[in-house]
N, C-alpha and C positions, 0 to 999 in steps of 0.2 A: 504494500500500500504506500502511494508517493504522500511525503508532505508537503502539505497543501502552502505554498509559499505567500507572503506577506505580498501586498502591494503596494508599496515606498513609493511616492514623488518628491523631490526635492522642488521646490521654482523660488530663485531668483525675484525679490520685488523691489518697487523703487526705496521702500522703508523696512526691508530685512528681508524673509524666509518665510514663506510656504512649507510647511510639511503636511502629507496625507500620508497615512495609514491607514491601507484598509478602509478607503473614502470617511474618513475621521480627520478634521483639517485642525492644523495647529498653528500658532503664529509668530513667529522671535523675532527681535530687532538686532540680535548681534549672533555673530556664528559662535558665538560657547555658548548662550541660549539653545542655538539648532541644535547645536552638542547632545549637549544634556537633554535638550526632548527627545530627541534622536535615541539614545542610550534608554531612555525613561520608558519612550511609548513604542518603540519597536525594536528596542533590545529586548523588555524585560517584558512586551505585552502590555502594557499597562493604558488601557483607553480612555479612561474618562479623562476630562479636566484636571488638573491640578495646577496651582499659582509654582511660579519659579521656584519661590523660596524652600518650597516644599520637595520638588525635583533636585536641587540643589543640594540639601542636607542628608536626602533619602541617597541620592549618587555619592555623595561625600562619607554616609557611613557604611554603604557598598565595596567602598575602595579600600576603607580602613578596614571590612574586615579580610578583606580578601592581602591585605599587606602586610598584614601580622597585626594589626592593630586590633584585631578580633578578640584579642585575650581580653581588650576593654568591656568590650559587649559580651563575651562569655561573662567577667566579673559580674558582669548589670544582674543576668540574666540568675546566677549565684547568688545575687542579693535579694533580687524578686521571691526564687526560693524561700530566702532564709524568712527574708519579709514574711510569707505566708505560712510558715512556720511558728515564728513568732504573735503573731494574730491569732494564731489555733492558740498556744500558751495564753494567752493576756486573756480572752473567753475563757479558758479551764480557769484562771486564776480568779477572773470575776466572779466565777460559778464558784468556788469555794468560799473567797472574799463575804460575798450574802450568806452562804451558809453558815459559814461562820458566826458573823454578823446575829445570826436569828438564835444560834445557838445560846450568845453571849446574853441576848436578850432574854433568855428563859432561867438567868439565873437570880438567884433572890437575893437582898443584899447580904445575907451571911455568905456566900458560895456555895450554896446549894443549887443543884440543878432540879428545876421545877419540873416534875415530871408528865407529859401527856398523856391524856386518859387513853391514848394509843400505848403508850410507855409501858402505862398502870396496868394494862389486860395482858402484856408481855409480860412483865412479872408475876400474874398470879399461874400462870399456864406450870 
């Protein structure tokens, strides 16, 4: 089965660059703009819309990870982890925190722990 090949136009205008992909029209006013859409919308596929700035940083951190500079974004990516890790812990902690909390509540001021008439039917058993 062939693959089915892109349809690229480049055109020359009096104020920058035409590009089409796949009759999808884009528009740049300097040739590192054509660059980067070029790389963006028919290297990578990428069809919708998207502002420069956005092609610009997403190619920028393409290149970085492909130069070694990936070990940055692995780090991120190691940190999201631990992030949601830490999130699970801070919930279990809340959930004891109240627990606690209710427990501290049921004592009387001698130190005695007040006991629930749930408590009271355990100990007669």
């Amino acid at each position: 089965m062939e693959k089915e090949l892109l349809n690229i136009k480049i055109q020359p205008l009096p104020n920058g660059y035409a590009l089409d992909v796949d009759n999808q029209k884009y528009m740049y006013h300097s040739l590192e703009g054509l660059i980067e859409g070029f790389m963006f919308h028919a290297g990578l596929g990428e069809k919708p819309y998207c502002n420069k700035e956005f092609i610009k940083d997403f190619l920028a951190t393409a290149i970085a990870w492909k130069t070694g500079d990936g070990d940055l974004v692995r780090k991120n990516i190691d940190l999201v982890d631990e992030n949601k890790r830490l999130l699970s812990t801070i919930q279990t902690s809340k959930k004891t925190i109240k627990r606690l909390k209710e427990r501290i509540k049921s004592i009387d001021k001698n130190g005695n722990e007040l006991l629930n008439e749930e408590d009271n039917e355990d100990d007669e058993e």
